[in-house]
PyMOL commands that place a pseudoatom at each C-alpha (Angstrom):
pseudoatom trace, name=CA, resn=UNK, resi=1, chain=A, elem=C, hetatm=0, pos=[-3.428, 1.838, -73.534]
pseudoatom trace, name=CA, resn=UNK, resi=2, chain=A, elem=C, hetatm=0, pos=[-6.491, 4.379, -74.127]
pseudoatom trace, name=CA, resn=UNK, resi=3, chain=A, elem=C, hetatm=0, pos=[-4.447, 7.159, -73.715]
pseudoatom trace, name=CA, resn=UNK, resi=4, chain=A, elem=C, hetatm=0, pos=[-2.831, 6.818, -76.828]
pseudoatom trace, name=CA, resn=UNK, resi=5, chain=A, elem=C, hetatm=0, pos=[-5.919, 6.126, -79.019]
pseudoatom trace, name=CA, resn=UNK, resi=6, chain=A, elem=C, hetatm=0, pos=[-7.169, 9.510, -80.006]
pseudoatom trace, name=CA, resn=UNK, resi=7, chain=A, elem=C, hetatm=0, pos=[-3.515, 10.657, -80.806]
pseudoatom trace, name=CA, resn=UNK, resi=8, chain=A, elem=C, hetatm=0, pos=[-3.307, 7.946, -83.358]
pseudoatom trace, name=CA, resn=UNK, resi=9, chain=A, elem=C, hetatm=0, pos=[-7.211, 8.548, -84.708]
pseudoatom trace, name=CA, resn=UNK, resi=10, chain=A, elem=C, hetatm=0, pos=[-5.821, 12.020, -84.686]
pseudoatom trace, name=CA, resn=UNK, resi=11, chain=A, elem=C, hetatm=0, pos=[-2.445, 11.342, -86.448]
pseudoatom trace, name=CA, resn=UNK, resi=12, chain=A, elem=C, hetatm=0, pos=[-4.473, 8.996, -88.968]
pseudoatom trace, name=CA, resn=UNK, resi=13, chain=A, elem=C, hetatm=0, pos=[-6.767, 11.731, -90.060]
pseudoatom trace, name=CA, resn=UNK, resi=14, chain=A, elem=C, hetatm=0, pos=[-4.253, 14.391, -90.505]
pseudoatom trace, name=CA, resn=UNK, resi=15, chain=A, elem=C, hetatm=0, pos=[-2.320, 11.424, -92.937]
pseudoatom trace, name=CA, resn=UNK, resi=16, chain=A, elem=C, hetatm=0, pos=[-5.541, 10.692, -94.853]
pseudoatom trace, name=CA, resn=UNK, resi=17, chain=A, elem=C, hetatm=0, pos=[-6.248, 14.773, -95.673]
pseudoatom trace, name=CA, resn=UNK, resi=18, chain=A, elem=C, hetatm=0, pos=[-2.900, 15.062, -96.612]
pseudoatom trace, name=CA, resn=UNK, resi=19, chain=A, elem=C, hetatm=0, pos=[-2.740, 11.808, -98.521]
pseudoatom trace, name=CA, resn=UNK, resi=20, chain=A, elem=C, hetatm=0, pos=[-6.055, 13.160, -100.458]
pseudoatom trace, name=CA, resn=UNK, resi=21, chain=A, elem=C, hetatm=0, pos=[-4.871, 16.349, -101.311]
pseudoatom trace, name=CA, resn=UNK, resi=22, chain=A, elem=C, hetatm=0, pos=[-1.425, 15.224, -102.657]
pseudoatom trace, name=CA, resn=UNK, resi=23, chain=A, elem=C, hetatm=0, pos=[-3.792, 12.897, -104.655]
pseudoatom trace, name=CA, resn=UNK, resi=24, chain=A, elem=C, hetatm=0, pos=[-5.699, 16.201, -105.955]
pseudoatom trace, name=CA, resn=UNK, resi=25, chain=A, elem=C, hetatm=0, pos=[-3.032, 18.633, -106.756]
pseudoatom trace, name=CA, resn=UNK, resi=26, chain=A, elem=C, hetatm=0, pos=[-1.498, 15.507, -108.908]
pseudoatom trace, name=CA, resn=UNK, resi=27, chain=A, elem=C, hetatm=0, pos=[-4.850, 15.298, -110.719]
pseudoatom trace, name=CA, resn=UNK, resi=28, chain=A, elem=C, hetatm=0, pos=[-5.126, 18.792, -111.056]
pseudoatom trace, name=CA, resn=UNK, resi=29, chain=A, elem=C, hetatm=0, pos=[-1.834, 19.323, -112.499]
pseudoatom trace, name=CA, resn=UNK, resi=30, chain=A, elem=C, hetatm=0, pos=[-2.088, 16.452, -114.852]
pseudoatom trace, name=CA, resn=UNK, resi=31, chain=A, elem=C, hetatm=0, pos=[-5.155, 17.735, -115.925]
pseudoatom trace, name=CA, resn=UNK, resi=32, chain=A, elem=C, hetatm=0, pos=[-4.413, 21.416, -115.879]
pseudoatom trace, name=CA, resn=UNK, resi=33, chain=A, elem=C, hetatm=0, pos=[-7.900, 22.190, -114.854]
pseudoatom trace, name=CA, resn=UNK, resi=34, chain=A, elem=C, hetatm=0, pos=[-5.944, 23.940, -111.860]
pseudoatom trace, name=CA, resn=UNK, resi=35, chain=A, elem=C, hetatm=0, pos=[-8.099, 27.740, -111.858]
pseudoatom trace, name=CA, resn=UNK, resi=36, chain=A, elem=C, hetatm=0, pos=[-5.517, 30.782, -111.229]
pseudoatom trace, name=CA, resn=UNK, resi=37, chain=A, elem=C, hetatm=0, pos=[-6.182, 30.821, -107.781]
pseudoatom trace, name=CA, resn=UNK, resi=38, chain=A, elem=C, hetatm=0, pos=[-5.207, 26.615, -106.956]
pseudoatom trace, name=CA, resn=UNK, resi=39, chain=A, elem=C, hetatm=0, pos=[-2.145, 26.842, -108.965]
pseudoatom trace, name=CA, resn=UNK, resi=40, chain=A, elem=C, hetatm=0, pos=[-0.161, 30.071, -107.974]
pseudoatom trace, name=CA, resn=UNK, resi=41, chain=A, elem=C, hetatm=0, pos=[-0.905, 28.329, -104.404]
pseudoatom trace, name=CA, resn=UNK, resi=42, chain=A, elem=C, hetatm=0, pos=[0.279, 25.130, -105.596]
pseudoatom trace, name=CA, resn=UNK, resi=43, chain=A, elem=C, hetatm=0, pos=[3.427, 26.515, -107.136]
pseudoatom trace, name=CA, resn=UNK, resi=44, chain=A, elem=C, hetatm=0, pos=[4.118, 28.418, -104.466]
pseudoatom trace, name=CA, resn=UNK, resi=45, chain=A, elem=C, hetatm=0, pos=[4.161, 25.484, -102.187]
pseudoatom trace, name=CA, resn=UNK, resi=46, chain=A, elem=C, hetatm=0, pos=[6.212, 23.807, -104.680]
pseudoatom trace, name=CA, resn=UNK, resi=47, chain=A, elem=C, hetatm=0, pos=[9.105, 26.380, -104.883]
pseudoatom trace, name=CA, resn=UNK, resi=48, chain=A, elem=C, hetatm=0, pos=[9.061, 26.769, -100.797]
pseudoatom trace, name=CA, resn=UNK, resi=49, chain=A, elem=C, hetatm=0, pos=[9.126, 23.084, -99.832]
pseudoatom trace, name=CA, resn=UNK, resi=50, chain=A, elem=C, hetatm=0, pos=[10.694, 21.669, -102.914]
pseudoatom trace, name=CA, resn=UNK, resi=51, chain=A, elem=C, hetatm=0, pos=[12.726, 23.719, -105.185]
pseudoatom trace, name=CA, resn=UNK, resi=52, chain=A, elem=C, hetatm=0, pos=[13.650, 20.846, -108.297]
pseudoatom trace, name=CA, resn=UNK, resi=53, chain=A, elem=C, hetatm=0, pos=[11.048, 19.601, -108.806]
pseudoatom trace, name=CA, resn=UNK, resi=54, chain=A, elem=C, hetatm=0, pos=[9.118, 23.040, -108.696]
pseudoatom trace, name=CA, resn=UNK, resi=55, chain=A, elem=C, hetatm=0, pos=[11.715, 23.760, -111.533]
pseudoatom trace, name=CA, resn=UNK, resi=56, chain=A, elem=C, hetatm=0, pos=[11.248, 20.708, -113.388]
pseudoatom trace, name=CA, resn=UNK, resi=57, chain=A, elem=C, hetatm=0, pos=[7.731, 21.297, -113.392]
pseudoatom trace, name=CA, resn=UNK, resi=58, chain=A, elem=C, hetatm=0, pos=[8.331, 25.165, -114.860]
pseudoatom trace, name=CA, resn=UNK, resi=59, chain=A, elem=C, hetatm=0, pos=[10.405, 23.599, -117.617]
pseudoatom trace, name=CA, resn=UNK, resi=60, chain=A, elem=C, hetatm=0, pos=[7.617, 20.950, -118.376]
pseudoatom trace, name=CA, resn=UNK, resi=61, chain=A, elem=C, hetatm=0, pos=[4.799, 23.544, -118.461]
pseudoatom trace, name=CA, resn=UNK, resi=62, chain=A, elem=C, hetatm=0, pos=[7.616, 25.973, -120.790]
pseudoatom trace, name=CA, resn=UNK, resi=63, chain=A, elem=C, hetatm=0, pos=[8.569, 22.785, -123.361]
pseudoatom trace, name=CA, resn=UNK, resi=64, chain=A, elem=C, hetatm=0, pos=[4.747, 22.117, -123.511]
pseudoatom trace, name=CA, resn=UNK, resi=65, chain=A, elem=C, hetatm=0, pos=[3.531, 25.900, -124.358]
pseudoatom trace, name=CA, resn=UNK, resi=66, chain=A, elem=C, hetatm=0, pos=[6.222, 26.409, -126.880]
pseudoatom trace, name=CA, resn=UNK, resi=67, chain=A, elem=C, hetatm=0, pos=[4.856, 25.766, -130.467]
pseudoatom trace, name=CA, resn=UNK, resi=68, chain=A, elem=C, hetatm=0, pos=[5.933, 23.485, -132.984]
pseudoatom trace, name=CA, resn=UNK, resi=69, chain=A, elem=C, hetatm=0, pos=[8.010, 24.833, -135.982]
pseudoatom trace, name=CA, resn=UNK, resi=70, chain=A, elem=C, hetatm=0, pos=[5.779, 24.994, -139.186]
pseudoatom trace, name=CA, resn=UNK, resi=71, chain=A, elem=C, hetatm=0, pos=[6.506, 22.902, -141.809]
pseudoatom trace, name=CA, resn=UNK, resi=72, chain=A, elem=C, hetatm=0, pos=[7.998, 23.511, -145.549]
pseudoatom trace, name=CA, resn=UNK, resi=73, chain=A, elem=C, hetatm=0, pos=[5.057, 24.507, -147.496]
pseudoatom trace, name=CA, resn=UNK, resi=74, chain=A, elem=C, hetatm=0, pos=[6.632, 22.017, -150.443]
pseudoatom trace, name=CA, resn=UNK, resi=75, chain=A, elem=C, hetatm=0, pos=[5.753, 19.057, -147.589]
pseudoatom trace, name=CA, resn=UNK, resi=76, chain=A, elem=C, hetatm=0, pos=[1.977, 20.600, -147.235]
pseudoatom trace, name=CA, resn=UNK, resi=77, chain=A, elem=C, hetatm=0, pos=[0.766, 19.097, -150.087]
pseudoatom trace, name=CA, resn=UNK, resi=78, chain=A, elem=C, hetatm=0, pos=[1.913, 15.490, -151.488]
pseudoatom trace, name=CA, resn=UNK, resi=79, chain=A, elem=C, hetatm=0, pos=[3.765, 15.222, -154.496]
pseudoatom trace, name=CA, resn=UNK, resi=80, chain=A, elem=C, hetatm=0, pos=[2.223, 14.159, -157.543]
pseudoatom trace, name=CA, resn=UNK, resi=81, chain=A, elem=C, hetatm=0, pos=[3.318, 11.262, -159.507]
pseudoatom trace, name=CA, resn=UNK, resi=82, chain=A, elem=C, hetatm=0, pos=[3.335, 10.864, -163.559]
pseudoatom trace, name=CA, resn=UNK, resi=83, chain=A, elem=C, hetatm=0, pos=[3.224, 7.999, -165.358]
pseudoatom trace, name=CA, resn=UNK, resi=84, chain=A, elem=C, hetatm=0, pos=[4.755, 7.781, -168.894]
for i in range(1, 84): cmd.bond("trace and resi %d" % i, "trace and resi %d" % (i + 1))
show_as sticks, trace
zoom trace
């Protein structure tokens, strides 16, 4: 029965560090605090071990850095009503 035990301390600290760093690379992401350095390695992880949702996460990132069409200038300013 003891000869098990440090296997499972073992196999219970390798699930913790890689419970805690899924944990980070979600925060960073959401965040986008990622530096250039902890995001080409986390994409690149993402497009080896899991190809959609590495290309979800591309089309995300491209929907959220394209810009928003400018407006009519007649809609810039409000209207101005008369009264007779």
């Amino acid at each position: 029965m003891e000869g098990w035990l440090p296997y499972v301390i073992v196999f219970g600290f390798f699930a913790a560090v890689l419970g805690f760093l899924t944990w980070l690379a979600r925060v960073i992401r959401r965040r986008g605090s990622a530096g250039g350095g902890a995001g080409a390695a986390l994409a690149a992880y993402e497009e080896a071990f899991r190809a959609t949702s590495h290309a979800a996460y591309q089309e995300i990132r491209a929907q959220a850095e394209r810009k928003a069409p400018a407006g009519s200038p007649d809609r810039l300013r409000p209207r101005s009503r008369r009264r007779r």
